[in-house]
C-alpha positions, 0 to 999 in steps of 0.5 A: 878836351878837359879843362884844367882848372888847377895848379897841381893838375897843369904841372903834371899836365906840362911835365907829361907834355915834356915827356916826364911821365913818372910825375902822377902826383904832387905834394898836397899839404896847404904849406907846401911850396914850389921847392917842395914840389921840385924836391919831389920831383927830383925824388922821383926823378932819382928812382926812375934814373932821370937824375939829368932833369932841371925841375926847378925850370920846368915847375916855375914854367908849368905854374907861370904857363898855367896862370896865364891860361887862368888869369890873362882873359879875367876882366871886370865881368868875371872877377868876383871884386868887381861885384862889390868894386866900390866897397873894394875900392875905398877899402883900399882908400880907407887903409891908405889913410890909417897907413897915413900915406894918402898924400904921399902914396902917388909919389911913392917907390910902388911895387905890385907883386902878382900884379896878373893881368892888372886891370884893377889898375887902372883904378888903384895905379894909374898915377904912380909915377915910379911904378913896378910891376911883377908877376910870374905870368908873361901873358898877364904882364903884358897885359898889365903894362899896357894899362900901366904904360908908365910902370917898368915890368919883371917876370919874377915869382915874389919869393925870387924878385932877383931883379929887385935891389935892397931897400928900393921901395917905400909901399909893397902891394900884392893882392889876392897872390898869397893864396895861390897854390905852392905860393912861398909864402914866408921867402915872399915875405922875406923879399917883401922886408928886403926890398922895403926901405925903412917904414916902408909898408906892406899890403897884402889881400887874401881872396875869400870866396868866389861868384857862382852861376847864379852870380851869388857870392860863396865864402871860402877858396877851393882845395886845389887838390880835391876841388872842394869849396873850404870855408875856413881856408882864407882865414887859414891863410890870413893867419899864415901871413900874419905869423910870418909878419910877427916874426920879421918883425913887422908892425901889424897895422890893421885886418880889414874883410870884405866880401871878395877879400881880406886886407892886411897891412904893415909897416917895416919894423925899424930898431932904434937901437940894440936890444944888447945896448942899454939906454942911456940913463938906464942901469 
């Protein structure tokens, strides 16, 4: 049996399944979204007089099935972090001491975004005390509360967390999930800065490359669309985010790279006072 490998291919794949046969194609540009692929979806549905079909269900079915086939069994053997586990693992030290959190980030409201099966938990979360996990695959959520007995889990998409109230969290943390396929990454950052208390702060990683069979590690992500191996791609990315951050009004605290990913963290921009409104003094 061919194995599918990615996200385009397992939703025609699932829509096929379902006897939704008119879909042979889907949106192939980087900042295309799931709601661009529901949107075509819909399109060709219309032409083909299926004007009954829920996509929107369907589509978010077809990628959350699909990251549990991909994700749930990875583990410390297969990830290409684990190659470089220490140099991972201080970094992300070393970016909670410049957020100037360290001390405090144990007590913190925590929320993981993509948290997949969340076996790098159990070295970065196993002693938060208020502790959420989300993630849009339910094999992997699973997976990753039984490493995480403490945390409470919502199976969500980060540009949809419908169970997330304003203003609950002080940290938002999503490693290697903006990168995905269809992945919003603008209405995840939306939610990001809704969810986040006043400073709260966000840190967000990009995969940068990959481990091939010779265990030699190979910079850039593949085009899920061609299967070819893109080595301006994370950085493309990289740069996606840190616009969006700009443009919420973000302070952008620092980019860190290293080998398996690349780290960016900010804080929740709080305005002092109306820009319309004059300073005291001032004329």
């Amino acid at each position: 049996m061919k194995q599918i490998k990615f996200i385009p291919e397992i939703i025609i794949n699932y829509l096929q399944e379902n006897s939704i046969d008119f879909i042979t194609s889907l949106p192939k540009s980087q900042n295309d979204t799931i709601n661009d692929v529901v949107k075509h979806c819909i399109k060709e549905g219309i032409k083909h007089g299926k004007n009954d079909i829920d996509f929107e269900i369907l589509v978010r079915q077809a990628i959350s099935i699909g990251y549990d086939k991909r994700y749930f069994a990875i583990n410390e053997m297969k990830d290409e972090r684990n190659v470089i586990i220490n140099e991972f693992t201080n970094s992300f030290i070393d970016i909670l001491k410049q957020l100037n959190i360290i001390n405090i980030y144990k007590n913190q409201d925590v929320i993981i975004v993509g948290i997949g099966n969340g076996f790098e938990g159990k070295m970065l979360y196993m002693d938060i005390k208020k502790l959420v996990l989300v993630d849009i695959a339910p094999d992997s959520l699973n997976q990753a509360q039984k490493f995480l007995p403490q945390s409470t889990t919502y199976q969500e998409g980060a540009d949809k967390l419908t169970s997330i109230l304003d203003n609950s969290f002080d940290l938002y943390i999503s490693l290697r999930t903006y990168q995905s396929t269809y992945f919003d990454i603008q209405a995840s950052l939306q939610e990001a800065k809704r969810i986040l208390r006043n400073n709260g702060v966000v840190i967000i990683s990009i995969a940068c490359g990959y481990t091939n069979d010779k265990n030699e590690f190979v910079y850039g992500l593949f085009n899920p669309h061609n299967g070819i191996l893109e080595k301006d791609r994370p950085d493309m990315f990289l740069n996606t985010i840190k616009q969006h951050l700009m443009k919420l009004e973000f302070k952008i605290i620092g980019i860190k790279k290293i080998q398996s990913e690349i780290f960016i963290y900010a804080t929740k921009y709080v305005k002092l006072y109306d820009n319309n409104i004059k300073e005291v003094g001032k004329k």
